[in-house]
C-alpha positions as CSV (number, residue, x, y, z in Angstrom):
1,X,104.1,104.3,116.1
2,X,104.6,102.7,119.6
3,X,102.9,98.6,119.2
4,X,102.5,96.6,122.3
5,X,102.9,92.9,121.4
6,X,101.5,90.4,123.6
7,X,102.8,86.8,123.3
8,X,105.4,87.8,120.9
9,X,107.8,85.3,121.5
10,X,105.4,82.6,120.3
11,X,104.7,81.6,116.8
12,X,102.3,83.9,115.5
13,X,103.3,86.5,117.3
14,X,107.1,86.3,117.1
15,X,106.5,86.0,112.7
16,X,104.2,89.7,113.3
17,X,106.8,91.1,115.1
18,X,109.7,90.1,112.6
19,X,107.3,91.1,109.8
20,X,106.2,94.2,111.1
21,X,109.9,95.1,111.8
22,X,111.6,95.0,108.5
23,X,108.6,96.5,107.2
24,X,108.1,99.5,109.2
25,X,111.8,99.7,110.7
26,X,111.1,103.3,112.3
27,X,108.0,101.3,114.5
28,X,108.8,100.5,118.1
29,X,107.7,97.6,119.3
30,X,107.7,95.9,123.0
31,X,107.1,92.3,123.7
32,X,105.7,91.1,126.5
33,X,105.6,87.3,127.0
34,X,105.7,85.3,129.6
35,X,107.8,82.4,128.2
36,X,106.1,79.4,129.1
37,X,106.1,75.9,127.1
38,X,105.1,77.4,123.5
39,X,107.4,80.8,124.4
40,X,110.9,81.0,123.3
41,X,113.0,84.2,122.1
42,X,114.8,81.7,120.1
43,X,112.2,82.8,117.6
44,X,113.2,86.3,117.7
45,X,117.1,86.0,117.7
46,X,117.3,88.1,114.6
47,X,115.6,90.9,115.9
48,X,117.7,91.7,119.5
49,X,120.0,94.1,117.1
50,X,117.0,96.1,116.2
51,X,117.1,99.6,118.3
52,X,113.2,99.7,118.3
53,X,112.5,96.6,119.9
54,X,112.3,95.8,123.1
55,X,111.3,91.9,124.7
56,X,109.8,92.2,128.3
57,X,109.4,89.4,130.2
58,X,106.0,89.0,132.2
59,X,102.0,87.8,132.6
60,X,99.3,90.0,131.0
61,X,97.4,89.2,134.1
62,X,100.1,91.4,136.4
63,X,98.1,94.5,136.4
64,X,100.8,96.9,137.7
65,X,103.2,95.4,134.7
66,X,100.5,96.2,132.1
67,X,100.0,100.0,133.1
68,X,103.6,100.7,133.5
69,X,104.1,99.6,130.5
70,X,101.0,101.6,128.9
71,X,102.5,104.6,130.3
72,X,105.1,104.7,128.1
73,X,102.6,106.3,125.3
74,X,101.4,102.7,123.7
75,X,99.5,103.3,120.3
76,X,98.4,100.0,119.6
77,X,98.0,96.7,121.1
78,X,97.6,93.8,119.5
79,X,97.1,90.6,121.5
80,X,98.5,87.2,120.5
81,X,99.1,86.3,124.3
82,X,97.1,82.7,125.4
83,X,97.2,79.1,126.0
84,X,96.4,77.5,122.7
85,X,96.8,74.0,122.8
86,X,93.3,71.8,122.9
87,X,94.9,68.8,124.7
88,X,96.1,70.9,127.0
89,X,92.9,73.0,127.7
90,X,91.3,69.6,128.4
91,X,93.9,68.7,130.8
92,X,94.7,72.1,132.3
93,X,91.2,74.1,131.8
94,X,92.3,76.6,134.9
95,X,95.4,77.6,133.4
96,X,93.5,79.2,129.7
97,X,90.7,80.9,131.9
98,X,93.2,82.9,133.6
99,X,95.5,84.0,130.8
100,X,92.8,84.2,128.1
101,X,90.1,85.6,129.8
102,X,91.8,87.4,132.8
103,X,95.0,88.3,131.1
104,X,92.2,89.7,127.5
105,X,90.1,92.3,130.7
106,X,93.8,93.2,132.4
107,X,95.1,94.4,128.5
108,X,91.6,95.9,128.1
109,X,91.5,97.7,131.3
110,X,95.1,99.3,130.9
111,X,94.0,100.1,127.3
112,X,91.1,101.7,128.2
113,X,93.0,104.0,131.1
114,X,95.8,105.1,128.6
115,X,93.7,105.4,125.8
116,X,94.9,103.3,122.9
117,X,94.4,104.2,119.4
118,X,93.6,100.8,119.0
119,X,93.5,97.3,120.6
120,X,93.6,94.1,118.3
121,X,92.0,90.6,120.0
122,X,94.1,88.0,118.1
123,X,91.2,84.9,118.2
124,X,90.6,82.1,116.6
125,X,87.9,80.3,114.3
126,X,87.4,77.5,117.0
127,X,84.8,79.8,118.9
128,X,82.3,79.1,115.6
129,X,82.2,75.0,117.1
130,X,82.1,73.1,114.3
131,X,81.3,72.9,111.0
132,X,79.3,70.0,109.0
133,X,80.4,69.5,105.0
134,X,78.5,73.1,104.1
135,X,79.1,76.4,104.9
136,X,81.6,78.9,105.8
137,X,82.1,80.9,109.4
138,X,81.3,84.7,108.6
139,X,81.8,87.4,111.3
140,X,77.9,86.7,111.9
141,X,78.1,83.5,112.9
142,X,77.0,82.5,116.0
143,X,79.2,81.8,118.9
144,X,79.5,77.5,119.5
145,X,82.7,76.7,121.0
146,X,83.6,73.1,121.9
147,X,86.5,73.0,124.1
148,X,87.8,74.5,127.3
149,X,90.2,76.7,124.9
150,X,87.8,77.8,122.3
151,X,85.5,78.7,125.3
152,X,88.1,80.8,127.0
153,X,89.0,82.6,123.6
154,X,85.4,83.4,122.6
155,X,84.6,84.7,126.3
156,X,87.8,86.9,125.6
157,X,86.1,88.0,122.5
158,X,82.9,88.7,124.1
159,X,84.6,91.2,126.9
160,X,86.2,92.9,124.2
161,X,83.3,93.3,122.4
162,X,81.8,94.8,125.4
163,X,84.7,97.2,126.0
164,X,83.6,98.8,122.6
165,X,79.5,98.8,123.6
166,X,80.2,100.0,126.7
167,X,83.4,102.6,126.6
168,X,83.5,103.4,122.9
169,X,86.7,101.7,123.2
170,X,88.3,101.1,119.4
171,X,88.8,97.5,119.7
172,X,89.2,94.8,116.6
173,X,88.9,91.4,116.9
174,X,90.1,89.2,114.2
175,X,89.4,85.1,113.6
176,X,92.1,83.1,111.9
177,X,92.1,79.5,110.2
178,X,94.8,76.9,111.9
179,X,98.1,78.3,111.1
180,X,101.4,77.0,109.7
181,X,104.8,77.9,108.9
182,X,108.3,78.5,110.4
183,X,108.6,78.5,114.2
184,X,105.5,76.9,115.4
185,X,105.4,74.8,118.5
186,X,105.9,71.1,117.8
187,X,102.9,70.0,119.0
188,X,100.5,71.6,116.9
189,X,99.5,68.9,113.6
190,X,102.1,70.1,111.0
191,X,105.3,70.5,112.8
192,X,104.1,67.8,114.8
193,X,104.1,65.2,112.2
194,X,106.9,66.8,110.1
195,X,109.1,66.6,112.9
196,X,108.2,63.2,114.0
197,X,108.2,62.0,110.2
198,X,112.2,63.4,110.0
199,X,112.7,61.0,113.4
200,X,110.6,58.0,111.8
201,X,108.6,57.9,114.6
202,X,104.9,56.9,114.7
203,X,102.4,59.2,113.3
204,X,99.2,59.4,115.5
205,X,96.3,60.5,113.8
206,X,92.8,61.2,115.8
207,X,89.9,59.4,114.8
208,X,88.9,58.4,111.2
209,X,91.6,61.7,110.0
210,X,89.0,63.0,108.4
211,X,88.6,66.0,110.3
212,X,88.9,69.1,108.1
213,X,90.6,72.6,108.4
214,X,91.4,75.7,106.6
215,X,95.1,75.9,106.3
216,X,96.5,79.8,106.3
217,X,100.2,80.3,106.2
218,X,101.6,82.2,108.9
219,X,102.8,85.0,106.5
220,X,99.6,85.7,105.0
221,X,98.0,86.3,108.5
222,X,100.7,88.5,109.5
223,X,100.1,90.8,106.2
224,X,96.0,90.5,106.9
225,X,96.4,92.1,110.5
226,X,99.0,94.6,109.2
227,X,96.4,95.7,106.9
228,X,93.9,95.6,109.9
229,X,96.3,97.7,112.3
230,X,96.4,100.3,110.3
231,X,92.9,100.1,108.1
232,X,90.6,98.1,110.0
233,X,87.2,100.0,111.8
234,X,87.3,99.9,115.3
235,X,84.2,97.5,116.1
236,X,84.3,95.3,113.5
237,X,85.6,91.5,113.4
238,X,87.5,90.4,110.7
239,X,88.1,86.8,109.6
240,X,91.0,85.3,108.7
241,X,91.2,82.4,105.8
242,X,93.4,80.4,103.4
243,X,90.6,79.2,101.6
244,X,92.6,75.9,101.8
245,X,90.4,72.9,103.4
246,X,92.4,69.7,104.4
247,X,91.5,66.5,105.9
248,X,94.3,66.2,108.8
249,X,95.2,62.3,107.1
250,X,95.5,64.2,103.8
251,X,97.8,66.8,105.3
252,X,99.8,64.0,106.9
253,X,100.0,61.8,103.6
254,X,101.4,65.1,101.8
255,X,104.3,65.6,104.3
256,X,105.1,62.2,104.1
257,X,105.3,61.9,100.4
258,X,107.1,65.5,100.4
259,X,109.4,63.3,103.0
260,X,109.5,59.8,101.4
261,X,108.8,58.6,104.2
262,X,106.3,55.8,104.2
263,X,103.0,55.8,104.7
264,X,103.2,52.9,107.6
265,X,104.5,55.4,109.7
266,X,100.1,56.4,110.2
267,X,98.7,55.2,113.5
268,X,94.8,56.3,114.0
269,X,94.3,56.5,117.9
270,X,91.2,57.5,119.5
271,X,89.6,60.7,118.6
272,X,89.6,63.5,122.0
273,X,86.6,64.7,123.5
274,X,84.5,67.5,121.4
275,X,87.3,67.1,118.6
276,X,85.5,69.7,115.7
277,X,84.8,67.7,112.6
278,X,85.4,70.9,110.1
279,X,86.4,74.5,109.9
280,X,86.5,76.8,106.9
281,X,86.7,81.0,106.8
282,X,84.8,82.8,104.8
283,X,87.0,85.6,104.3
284,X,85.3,87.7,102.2
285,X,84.8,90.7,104.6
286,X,88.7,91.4,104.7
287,X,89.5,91.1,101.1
288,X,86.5,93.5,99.6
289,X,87.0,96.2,102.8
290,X,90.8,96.2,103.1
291,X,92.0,94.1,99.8
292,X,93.4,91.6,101.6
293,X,95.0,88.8,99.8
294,X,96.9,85.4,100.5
295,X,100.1,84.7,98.5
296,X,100.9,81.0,100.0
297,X,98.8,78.5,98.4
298,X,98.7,75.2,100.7
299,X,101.1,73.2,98.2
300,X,103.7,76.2,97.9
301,X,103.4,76.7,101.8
302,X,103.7,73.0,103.0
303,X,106.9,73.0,100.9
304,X,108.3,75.6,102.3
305,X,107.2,74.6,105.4
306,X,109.4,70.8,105.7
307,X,112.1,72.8,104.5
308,X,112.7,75.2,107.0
309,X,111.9,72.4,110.0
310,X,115.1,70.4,107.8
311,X,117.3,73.0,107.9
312,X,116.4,74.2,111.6
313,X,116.6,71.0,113.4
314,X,118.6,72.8,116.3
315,X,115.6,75.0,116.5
316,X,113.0,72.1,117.3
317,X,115.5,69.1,118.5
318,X,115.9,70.8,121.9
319,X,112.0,71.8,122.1
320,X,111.5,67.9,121.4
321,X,114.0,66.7,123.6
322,X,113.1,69.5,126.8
323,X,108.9,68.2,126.6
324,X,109.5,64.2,126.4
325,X,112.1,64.9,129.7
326,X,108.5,66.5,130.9
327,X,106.3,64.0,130.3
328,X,108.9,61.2,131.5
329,X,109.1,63.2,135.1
330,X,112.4,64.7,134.5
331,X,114.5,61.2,133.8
């Protein structure tokens, strides 16, 4: 089997591809990424002395890249390619309608010419909106998002949707809880704070910290969409849960304790526009159709967690270093 990996070389995407690759080693697999802020093939330095993969540098939104690439007999594509970052979507709202909206029709289009046996729309729980303290998101819910990213992801979801009404075209799309593990950007909330706890720097919370997500280890996704590569019904959506709910101050508190670090190192700061008070997966559809289970529990995974960003500080020091020599204009 040929897979097409978009934003491989990020950190969902770049845990798949290792996943997928020492578990299917006869599977070729190409990468195409663009390698902007939250892109780095540091992530996939173990896999360059694999003969079946191949990294490819480019935007999803350069048609004539997509189809030559396409032409090479792609099987599947599964799309993990976007801007991600809330604070940045506020900032930068151009930037995530182009690559998640454009970049999502350009894959779709190029899929749809070569024929694909199947296309897999990597999105995210954020296009539900937000959740008070009852309920659960199920694949029925209605569409709500809150921010210029969850907009952009859940317009990418609707075109793909549309690509299946209209051509027959056998698309997935599947909706993950916030992620963690090895290799994420250190801006997102765990490596974040874990990072900045190591350096004793101020932690800044938003709001009241009382806003609550689902926590999923990166691992367990990976294992849910290779169940949904191979098993999943083309048409269907497919969430994505680790049935672990967290307030982000009782996240923080665990990796400082985890740390012993102290608990002075907390500073609430104002809360950001449309900030989502809670989200939590129902995930019920991918455990009774494909017998999908989670092996990380949120204690087991956090632990793991702090001690891979320990032993990998030349891994996220230079990240760290490169992004405050951004903000600072260079000096």
């Amino acid at each position: 089997m040929k897979v097409l990996v978009t934003g491989g070389a990020g950190f969902i995407g770049s845990n798949f591809i290792r996943y997928i690759m020492h578990r299917y080693p006869n599977y070729e697999v190409i990468n195409v990424d663009l390698l902007n802020y939250a892109g780095n093939l540091n992530n996939l330095r173990d896999m360059v002395h694999f003969p079946q993969y191949k990294f490819i540098r480019g935007d999803i939104t350069n048609p004539q890249l997509i189809e030559e690439i396409m032409s090479q007999n792609v099987d599947v594509i599964i799309n993990f390619a976007a801007e991600s970052h809330v604070d940045r979507s506020i900032k930068h709202p151009e930037y995530f309608v182009k690559t998640n909206i454009i970049g999502t029709q350009t894959l779709l289009e190029a899929a749809r010419k070569y024929k694909v046996r199947k296309f897999i729309q990597i999105s995210t729980d954020e296009v539900y909106g937000s959740l008070d303290m009852n309920g659960f998101f199920t694949e029925e819910t209605p569409l709500a998002p809150n921010s210029p990213y969850s907009a952009s992801k859940a317009s990418a979801d609707l075109l793909v949707r549309s690509y299946f009404k209209t051509y027959g075209m056998p698309v997935i799309i599947t909706r993950c809880s916030n992620n963690f593990g090895p290799y994420q950007f250190p801006e997102k909330l765990i490596p974040f704070m874990i990072t900045r706890a190591l350096e004793d720097q101020p932690l800044p919370i938003y709001g009241d910290g009382r806003h609550i997500r689902d926590w999923l280890h990166v691992e367990d996704h990976c294992s849910a969409l290779d169940l949904v590569m191979h098993m999943g019904k083309a048409g269907e959506i497919y969430n994505i849960g680790g049935t672990n709910e967290r307030a982000n101050f009782d996240v923080v508190k665990i990796i400082l304790s985890l740390l012993n670090k102290p608990e002075s190192l907390i500073q609430f700061v104002q809360d950001r526009p449309g900030h989502d008070r809670r989200y939590a997966i129902d995930a019920k559809k991918i455990r009774m159709e494909l017998g999908w289970r989670p092996k990380h529990s949120f204690e087991k995974g956090i632990t793991e967690t702090i001690r891979w960003y320990k032993e990998h500080m030349d891994w996220w020091k230079p990240i760290i270093r490169e992004r405050r020599m951004a903000d600072d204009g260079g000096g």
